[in-house]
PyMOL commands that place a pseudoatom at each C-alpha (Angstrom):
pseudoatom trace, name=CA, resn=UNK, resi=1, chain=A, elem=C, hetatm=0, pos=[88.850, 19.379, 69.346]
pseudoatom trace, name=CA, resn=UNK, resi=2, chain=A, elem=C, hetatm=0, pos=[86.161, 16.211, 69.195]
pseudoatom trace, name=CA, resn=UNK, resi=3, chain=A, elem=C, hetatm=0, pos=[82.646, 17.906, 70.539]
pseudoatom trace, name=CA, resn=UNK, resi=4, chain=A, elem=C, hetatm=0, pos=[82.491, 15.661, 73.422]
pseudoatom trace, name=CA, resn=UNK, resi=5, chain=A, elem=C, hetatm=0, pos=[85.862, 17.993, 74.352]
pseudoatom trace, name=CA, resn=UNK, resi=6, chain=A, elem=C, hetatm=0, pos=[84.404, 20.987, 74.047]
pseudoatom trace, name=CA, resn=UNK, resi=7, chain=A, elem=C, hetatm=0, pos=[81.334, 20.126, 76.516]
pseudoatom trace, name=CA, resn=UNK, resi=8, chain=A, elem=C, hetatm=0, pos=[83.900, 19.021, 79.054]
pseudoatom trace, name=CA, resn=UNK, resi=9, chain=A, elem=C, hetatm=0, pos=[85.684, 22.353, 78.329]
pseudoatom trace, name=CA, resn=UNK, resi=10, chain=A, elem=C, hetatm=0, pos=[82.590, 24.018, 78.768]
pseudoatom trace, name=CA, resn=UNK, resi=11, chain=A, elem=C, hetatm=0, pos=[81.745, 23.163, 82.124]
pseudoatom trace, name=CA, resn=UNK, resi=12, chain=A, elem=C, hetatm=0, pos=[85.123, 22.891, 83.611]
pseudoatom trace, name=CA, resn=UNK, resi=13, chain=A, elem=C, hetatm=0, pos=[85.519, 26.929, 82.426]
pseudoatom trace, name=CA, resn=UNK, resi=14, chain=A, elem=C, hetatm=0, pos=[82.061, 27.617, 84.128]
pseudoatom trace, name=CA, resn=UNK, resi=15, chain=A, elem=C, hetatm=0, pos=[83.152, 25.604, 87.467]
pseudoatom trace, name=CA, resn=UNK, resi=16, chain=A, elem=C, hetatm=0, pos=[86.502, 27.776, 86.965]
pseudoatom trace, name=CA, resn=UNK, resi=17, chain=A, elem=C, hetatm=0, pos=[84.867, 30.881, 86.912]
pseudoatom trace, name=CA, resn=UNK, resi=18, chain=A, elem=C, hetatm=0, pos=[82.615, 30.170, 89.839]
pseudoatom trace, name=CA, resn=UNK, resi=19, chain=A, elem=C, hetatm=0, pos=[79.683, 30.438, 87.317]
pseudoatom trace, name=CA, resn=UNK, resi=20, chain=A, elem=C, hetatm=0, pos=[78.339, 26.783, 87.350]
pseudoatom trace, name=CA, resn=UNK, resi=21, chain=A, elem=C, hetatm=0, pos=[76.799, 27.205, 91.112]
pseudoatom trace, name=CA, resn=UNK, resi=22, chain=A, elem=C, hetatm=0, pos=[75.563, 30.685, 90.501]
pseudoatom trace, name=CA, resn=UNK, resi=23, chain=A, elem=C, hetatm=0, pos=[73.932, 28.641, 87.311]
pseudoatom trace, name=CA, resn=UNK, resi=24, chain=A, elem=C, hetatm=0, pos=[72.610, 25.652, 89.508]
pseudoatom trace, name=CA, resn=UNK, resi=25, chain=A, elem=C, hetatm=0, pos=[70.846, 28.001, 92.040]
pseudoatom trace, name=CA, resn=UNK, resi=26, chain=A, elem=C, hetatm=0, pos=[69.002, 30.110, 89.354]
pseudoatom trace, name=CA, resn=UNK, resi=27, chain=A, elem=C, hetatm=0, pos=[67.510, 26.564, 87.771]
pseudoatom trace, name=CA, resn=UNK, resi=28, chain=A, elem=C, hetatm=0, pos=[66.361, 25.496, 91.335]
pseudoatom trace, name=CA, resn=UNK, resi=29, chain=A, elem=C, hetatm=0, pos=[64.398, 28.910, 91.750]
pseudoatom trace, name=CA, resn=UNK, resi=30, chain=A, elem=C, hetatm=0, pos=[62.745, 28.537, 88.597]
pseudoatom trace, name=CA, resn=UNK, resi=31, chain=A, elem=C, hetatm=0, pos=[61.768, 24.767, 89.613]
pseudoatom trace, name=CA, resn=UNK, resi=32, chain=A, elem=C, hetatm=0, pos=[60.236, 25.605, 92.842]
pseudoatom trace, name=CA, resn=UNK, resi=33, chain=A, elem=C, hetatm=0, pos=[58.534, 28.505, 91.100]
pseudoatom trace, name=CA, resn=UNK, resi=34, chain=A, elem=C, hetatm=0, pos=[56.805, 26.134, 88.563]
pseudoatom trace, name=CA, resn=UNK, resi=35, chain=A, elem=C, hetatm=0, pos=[56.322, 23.084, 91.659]
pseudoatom trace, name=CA, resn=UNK, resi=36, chain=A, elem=C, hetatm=0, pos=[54.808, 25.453, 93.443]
pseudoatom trace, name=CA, resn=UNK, resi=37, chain=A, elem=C, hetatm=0, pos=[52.430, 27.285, 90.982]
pseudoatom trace, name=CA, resn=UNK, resi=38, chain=A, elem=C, hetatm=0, pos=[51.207, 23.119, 89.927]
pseudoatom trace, name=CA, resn=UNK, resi=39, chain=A, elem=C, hetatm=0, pos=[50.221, 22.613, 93.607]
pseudoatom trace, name=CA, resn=UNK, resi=40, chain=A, elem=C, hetatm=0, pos=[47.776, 25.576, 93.403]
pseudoatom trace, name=CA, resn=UNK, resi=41, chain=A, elem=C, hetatm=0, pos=[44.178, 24.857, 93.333]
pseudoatom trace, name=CA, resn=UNK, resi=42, chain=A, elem=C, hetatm=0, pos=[42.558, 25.620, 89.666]
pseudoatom trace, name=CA, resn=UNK, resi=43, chain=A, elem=C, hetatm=0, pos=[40.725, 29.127, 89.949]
pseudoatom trace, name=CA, resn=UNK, resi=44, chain=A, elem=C, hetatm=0, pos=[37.380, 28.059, 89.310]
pseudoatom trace, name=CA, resn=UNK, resi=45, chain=A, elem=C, hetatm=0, pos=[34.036, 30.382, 88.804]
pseudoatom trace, name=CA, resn=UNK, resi=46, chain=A, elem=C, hetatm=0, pos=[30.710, 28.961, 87.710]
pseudoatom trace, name=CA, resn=UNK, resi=47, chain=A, elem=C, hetatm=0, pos=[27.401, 31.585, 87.701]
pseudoatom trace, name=CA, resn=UNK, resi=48, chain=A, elem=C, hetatm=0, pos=[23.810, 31.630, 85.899]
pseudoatom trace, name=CA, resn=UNK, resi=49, chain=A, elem=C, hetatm=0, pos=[23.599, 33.923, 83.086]
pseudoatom trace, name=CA, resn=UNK, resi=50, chain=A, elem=C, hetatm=0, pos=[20.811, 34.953, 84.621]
pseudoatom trace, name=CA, resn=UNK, resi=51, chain=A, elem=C, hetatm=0, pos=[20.035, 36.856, 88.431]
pseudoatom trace, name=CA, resn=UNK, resi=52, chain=A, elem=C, hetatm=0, pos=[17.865, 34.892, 89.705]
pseudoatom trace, name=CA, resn=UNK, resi=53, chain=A, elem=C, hetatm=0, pos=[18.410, 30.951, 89.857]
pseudoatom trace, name=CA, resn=UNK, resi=54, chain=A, elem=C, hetatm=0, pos=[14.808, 29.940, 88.785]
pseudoatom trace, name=CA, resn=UNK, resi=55, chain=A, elem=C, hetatm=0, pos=[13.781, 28.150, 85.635]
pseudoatom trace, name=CA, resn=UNK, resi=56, chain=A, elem=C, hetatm=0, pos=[10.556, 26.487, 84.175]
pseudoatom trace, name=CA, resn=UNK, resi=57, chain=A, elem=C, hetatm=0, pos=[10.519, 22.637, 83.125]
pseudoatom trace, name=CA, resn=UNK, resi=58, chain=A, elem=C, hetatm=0, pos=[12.516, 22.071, 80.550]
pseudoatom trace, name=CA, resn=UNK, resi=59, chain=A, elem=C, hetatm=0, pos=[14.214, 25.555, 80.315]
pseudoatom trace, name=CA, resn=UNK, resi=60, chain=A, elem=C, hetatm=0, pos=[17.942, 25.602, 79.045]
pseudoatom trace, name=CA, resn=UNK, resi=61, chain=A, elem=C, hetatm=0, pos=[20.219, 26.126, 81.399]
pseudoatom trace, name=CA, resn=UNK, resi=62, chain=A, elem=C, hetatm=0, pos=[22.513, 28.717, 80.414]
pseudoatom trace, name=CA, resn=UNK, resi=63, chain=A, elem=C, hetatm=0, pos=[25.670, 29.547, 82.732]
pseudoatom trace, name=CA, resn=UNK, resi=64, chain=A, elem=C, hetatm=0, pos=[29.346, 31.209, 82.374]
pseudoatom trace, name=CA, resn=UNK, resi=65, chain=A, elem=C, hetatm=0, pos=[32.523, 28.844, 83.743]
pseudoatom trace, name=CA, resn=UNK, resi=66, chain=A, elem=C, hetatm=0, pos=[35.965, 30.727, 83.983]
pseudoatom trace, name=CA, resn=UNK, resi=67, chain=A, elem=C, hetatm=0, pos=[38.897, 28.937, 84.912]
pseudoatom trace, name=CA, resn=UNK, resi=68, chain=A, elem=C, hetatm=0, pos=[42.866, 30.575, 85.663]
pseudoatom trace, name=CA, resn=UNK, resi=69, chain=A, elem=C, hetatm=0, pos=[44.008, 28.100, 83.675]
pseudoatom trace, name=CA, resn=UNK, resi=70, chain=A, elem=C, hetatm=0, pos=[43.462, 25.670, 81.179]
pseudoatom trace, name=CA, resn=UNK, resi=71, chain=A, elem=C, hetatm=0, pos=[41.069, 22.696, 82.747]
pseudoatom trace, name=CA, resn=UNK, resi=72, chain=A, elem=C, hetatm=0, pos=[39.056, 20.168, 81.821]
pseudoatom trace, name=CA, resn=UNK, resi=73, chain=A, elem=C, hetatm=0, pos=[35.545, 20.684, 82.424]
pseudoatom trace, name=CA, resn=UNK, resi=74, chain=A, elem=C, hetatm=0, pos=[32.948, 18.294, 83.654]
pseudoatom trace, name=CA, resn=UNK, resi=75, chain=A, elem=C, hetatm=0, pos=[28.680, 19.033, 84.432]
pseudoatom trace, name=CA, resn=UNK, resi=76, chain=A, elem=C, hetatm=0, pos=[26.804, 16.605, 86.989]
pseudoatom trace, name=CA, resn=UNK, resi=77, chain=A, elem=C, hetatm=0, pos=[23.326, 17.332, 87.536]
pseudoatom trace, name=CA, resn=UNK, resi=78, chain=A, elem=C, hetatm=0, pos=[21.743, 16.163, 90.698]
pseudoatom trace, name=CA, resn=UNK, resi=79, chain=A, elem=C, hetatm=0, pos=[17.885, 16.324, 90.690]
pseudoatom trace, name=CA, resn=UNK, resi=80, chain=A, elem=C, hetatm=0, pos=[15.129, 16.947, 93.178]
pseudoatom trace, name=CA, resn=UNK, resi=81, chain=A, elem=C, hetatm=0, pos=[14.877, 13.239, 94.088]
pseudoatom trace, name=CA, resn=UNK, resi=82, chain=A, elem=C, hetatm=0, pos=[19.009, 12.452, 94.288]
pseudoatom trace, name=CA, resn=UNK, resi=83, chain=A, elem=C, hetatm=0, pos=[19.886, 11.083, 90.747]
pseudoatom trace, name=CA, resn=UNK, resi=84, chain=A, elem=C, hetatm=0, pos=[23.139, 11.676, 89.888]
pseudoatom trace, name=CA, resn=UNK, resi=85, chain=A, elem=C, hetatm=0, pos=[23.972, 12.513, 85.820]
pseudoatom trace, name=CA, resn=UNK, resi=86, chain=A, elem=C, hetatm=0, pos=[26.613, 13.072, 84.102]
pseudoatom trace, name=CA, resn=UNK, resi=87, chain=A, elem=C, hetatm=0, pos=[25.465, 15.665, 81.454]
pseudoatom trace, name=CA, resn=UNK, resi=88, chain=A, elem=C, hetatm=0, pos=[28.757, 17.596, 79.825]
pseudoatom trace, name=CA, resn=UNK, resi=89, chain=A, elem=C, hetatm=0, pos=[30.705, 16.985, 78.311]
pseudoatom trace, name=CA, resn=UNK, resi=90, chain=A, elem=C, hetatm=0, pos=[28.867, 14.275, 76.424]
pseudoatom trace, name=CA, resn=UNK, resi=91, chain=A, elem=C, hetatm=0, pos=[30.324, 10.864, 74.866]
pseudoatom trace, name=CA, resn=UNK, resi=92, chain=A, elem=C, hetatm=0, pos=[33.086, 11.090, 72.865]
pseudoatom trace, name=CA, resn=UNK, resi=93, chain=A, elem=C, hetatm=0, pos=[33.484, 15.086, 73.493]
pseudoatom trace, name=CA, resn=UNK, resi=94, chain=A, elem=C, hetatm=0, pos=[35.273, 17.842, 75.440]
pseudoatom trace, name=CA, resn=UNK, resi=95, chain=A, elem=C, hetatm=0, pos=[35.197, 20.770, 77.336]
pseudoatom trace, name=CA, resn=UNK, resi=96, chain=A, elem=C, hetatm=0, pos=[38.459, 22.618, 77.892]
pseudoatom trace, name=CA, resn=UNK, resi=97, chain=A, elem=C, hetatm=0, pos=[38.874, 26.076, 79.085]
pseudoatom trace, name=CA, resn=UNK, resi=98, chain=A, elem=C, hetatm=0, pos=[41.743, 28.672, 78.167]
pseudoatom trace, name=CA, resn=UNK, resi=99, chain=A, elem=C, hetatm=0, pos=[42.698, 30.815, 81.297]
pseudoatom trace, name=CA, resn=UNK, resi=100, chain=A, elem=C, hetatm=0, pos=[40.799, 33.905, 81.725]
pseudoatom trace, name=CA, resn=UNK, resi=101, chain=A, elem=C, hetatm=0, pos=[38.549, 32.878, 78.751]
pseudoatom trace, name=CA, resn=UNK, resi=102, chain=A, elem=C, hetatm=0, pos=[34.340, 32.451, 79.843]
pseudoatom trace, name=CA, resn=UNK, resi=103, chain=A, elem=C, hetatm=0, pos=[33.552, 29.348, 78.441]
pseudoatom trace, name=CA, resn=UNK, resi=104, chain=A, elem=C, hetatm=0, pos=[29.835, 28.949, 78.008]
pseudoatom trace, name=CA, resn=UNK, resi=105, chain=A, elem=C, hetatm=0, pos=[27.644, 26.627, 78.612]
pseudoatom trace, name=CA, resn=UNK, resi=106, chain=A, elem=C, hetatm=0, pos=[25.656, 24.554, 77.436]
pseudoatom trace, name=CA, resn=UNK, resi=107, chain=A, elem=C, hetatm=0, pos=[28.099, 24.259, 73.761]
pseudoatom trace, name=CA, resn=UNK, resi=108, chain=A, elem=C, hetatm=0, pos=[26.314, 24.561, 70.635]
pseudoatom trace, name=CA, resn=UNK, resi=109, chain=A, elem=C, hetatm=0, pos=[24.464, 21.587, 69.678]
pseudoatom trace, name=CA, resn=UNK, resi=110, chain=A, elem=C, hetatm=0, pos=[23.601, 20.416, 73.062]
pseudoatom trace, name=CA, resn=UNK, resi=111, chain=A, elem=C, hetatm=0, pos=[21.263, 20.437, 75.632]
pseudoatom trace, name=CA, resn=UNK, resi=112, chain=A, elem=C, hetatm=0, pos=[21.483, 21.717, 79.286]
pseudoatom trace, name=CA, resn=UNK, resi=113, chain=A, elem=C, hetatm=0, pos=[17.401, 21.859, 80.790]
pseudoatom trace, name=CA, resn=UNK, resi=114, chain=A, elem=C, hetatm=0, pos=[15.813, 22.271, 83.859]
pseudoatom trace, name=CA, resn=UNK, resi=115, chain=A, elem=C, hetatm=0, pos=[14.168, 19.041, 85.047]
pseudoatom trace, name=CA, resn=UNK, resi=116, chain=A, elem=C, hetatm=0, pos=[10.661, 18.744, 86.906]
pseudoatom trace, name=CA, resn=UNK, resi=117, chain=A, elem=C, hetatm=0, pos=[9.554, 21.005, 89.486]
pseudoatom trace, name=CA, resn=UNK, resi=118, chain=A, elem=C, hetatm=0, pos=[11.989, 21.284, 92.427]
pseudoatom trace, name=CA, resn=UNK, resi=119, chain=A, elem=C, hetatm=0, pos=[15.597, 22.154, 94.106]
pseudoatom trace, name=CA, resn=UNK, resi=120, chain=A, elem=C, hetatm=0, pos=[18.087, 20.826, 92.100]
pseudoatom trace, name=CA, resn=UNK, resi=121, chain=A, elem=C, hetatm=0, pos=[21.858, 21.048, 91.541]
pseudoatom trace, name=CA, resn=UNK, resi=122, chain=A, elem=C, hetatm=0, pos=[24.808, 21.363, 89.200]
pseudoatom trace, name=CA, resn=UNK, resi=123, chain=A, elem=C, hetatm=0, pos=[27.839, 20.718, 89.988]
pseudoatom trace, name=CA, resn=UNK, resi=124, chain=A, elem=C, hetatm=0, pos=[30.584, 22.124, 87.521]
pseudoatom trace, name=CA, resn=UNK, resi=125, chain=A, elem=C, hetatm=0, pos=[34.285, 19.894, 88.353]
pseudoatom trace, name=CA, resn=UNK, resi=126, chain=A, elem=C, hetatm=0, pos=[37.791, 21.393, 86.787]
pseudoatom trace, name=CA, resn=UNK, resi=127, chain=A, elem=C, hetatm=0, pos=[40.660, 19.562, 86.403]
pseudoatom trace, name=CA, resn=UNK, resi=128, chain=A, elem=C, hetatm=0, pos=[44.200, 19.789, 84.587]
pseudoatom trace, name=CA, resn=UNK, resi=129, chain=A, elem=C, hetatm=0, pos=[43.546, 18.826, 81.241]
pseudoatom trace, name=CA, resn=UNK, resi=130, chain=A, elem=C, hetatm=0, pos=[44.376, 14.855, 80.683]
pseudoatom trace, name=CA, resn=UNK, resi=131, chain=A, elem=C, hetatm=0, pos=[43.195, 14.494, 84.155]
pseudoatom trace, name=CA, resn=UNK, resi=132, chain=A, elem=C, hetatm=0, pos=[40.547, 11.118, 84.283]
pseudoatom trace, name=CA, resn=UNK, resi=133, chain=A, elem=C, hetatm=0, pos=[36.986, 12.058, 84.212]
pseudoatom trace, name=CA, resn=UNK, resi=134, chain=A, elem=C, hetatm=0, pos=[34.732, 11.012, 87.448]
pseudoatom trace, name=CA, resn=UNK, resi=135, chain=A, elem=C, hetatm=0, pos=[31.819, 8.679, 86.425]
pseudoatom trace, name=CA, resn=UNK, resi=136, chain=A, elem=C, hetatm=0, pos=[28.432, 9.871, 87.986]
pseudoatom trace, name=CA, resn=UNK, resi=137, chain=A, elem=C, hetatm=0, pos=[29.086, 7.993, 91.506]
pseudoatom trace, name=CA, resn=UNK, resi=138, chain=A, elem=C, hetatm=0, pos=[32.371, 9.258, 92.050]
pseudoatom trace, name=CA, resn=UNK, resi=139, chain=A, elem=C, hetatm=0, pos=[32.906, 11.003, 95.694]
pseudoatom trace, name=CA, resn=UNK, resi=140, chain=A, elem=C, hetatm=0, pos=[32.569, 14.633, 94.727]
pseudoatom trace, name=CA, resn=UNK, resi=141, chain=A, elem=C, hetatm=0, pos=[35.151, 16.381, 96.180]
pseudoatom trace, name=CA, resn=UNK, resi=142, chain=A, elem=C, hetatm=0, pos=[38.095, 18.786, 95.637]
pseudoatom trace, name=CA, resn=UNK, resi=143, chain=A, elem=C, hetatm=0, pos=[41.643, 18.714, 95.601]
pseudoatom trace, name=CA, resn=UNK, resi=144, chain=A, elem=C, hetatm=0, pos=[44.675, 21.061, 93.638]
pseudoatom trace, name=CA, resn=UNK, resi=145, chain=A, elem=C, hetatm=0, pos=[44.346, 19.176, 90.557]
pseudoatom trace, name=CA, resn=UNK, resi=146, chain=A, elem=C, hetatm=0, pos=[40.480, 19.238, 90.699]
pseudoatom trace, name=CA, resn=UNK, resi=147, chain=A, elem=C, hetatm=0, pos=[37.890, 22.099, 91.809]
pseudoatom trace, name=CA, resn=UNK, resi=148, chain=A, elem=C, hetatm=0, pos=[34.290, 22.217, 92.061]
pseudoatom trace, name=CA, resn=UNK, resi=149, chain=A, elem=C, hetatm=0, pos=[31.731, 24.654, 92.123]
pseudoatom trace, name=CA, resn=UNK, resi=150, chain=A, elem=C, hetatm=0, pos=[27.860, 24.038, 92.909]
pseudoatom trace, name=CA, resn=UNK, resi=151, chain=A, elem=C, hetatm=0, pos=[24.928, 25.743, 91.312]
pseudoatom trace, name=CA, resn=UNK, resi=152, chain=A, elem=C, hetatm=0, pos=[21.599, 25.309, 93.222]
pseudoatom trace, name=CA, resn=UNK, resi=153, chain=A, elem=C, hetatm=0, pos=[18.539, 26.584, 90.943]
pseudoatom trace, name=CA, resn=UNK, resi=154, chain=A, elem=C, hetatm=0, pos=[14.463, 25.811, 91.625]
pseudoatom trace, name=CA, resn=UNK, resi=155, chain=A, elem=C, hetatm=0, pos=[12.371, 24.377, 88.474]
pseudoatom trace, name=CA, resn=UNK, resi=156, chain=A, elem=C, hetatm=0, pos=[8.983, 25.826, 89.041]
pseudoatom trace, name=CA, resn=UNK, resi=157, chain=A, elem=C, hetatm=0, pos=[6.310, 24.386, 86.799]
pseudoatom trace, name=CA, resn=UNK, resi=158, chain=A, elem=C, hetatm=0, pos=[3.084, 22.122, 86.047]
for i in range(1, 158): cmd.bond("trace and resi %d" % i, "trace and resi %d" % (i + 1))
show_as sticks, trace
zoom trace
């Protein structure tokens, strides 16, 4: 019997046996299962890796991102008079978490510091990896394929 035969076989014995529906329902479980687990916000944590949110000019900025799955992770830095900068990943690189997994900040072999003396922020954006990056200007805001977290700190300095 040709193979083409032996699919038709196949499913005609399944539909015969009352299998093939019992089959179908099973698949659409597991589909609405994995639909509904994509339309889930990303679990996203962002701290200091220290108490207290207070650094000196130029200090390095040190914090601890966990996601609950993989994401993409993006750093804007909003300063004491409004500037908005885009300062992780930088050109040409990548930040991606694994679920569960701290990722810390800043990588090795760049820079994360406190600006002058004020209230500034950081705002630390997840989304599914492959997801397009927001340039600095972007409306900041959430949805299930993108989360953010803010930091607020104080510089305190000369």
């Amino acid at each position: 019997m040709p193979p083409s035969s032996r699919k038709r076989h196949s499913w005609r014995a399944l539909v015969a046996a009352g299998l093939l529906s019992s089959c179908l329902a099973l698949f659409d479980l597991r589909m609405d299962a994995l639909a509904q687990d994509a339309a889930q916000p990303i679990g996203l944590r962002a701290r200091f890796d220290r108490p207290e949110p207070v650094f000196a000019v130029d200090e390095t900025l040190a914090l601890t991102v966990t996601t609950d799955r993989a994401a993409s992770i993006e750093v804007i830095k909003i300063s004491p008079t409004g500037d908005i900068t885009r300062v992780l990943p930088v050109p040409g690189g990548s930040l991606l978490t694994e679920p569960g997994r701290p990722l810390h900040l800043p990588p090795p072999g760049t820079m994360l510091r406190a600006g002058p003396p004020g209230s500034s922020e950081l705002r630390i954006i997840a989304r599914e990896p492959g997801g397009r990056a927001a340039s600095a200007d972007t409306k900041l805001a959430g949805n299930h394929r993108r989360q953010e977290v803010t930091l607020r700190y104080r510089t305190i300095g000369p």
